[in-house]
N, C-alpha and C positions, 0 to 999 in steps of 0.2 A: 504494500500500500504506500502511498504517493503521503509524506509529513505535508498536514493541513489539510487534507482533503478528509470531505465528509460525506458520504453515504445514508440516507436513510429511511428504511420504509415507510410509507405513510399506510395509517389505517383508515380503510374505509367503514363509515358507520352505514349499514345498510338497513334499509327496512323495504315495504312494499310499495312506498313512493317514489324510493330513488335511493341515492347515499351522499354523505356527509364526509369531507377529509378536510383536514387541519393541513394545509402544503406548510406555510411558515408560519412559527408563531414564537415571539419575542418574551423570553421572561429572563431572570437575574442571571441566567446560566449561560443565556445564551449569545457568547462576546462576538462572534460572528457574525451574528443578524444586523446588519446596520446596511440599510440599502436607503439610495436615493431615486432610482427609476426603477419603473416594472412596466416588461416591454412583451410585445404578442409577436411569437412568428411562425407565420406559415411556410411549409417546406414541402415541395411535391417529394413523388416517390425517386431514390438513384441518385439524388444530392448529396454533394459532399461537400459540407459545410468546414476545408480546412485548417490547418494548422495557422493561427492566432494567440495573440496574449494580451493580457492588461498588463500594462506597466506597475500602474497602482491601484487599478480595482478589483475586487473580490467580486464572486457571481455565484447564485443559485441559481440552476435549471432544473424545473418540471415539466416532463411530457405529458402534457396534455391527452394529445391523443397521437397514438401512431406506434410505430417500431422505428427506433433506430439502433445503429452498433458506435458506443462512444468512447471517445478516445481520450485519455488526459497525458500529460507528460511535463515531468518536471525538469525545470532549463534552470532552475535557481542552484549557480553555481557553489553558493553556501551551506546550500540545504545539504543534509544528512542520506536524503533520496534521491539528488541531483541524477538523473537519466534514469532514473524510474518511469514506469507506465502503469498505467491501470486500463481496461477494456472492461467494458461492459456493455450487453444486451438491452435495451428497455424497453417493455413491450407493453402500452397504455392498459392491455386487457387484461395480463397478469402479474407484473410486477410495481406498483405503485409508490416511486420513488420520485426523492427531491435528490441534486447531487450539490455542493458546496468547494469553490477552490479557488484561492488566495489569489495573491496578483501574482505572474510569473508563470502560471500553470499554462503550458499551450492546451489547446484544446479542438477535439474538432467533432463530427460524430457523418456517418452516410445514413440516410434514410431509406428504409425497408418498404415501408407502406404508401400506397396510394397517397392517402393524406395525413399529417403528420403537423402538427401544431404545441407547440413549445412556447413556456411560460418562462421569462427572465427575470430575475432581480438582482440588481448591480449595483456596489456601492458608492458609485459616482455617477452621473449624469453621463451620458455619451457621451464621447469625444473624439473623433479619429484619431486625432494628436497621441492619446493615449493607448491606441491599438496598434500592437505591431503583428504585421502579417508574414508569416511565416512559408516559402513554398513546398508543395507537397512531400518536393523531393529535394531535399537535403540533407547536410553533413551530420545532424545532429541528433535527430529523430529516426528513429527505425522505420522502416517504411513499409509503414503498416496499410496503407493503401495499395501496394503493388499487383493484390490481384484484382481490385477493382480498375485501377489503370490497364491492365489488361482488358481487361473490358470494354473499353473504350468510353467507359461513363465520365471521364474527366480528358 
């Protein structure tokens, strides 16, 4: 696991009207939680939403709805898990997860499903200034995309 990153299920409260989930929710424990925008994106099916970083802001993403397969990877040259990775599946119907990760984490994920809808919350306001983009295929990231490039999806 990736030092600073956070993982966590959410539970669904269900009854025969629908269901109930807590995605964030801020109390004394929670030093992470501190976001300034909360942003909606829509992502067709076979996108790959590359390799990116914050400089200096921290991001929670919930999937809404869809499948995708995501990627994190830590470039903080100090960190303890500096070229670490983490992957994970997330698939709106069965696993119901928020994900958490500091400034520095690249990050990216492809989408599986038709429609695919992703909930952000960032602890800074947008700013390109602040976003570096990183290309699919470089020195420093393992290239975890190679069979989809194969493919011709990018």
């Amino acid at each position: 696991m990736i030092k600073g990153i956070t993982i966590k299920k959410i539970i669904s409260h269900k009854d025969n009207r629908g269901f109930f989930r807590e995605i964030l929710k801020i109390n004394k424990r929670s030093k992470e939680i501190n976001f300034k925008q909360i942003s909606h994106s829509y992502i067709k099916k076979n996108v790959i939403k590359g390799w990116h970083l914050h400089k200096k802001q921290s991001q929670w993403n919930y999937l809404l709805k869809g499948k995708i397969k995501m990627y994190l990877f830590d470039t903080r040259k100090d960190s303890k898990t500096f070229k670490k990775y983490k992957t994970l599946t997330i698939d709106s119907k069965k696993n119901n997860l928020v994900y958490f990760f500091p400034p520095n984490i690249a990050h990216g994920y492809i989408t599986l499903s038709n429609e695919n809808h992703m909930i952000y919350a960032t602890s800074d306001i947008y700013s390109p200034n602040e976003e570096y983009k990183i290309p699919i295929i470089n020195k420093l990231i393992p290239n975890f995309f190679k069979k989809i490039r194969n493919k011709k999806l990018i």
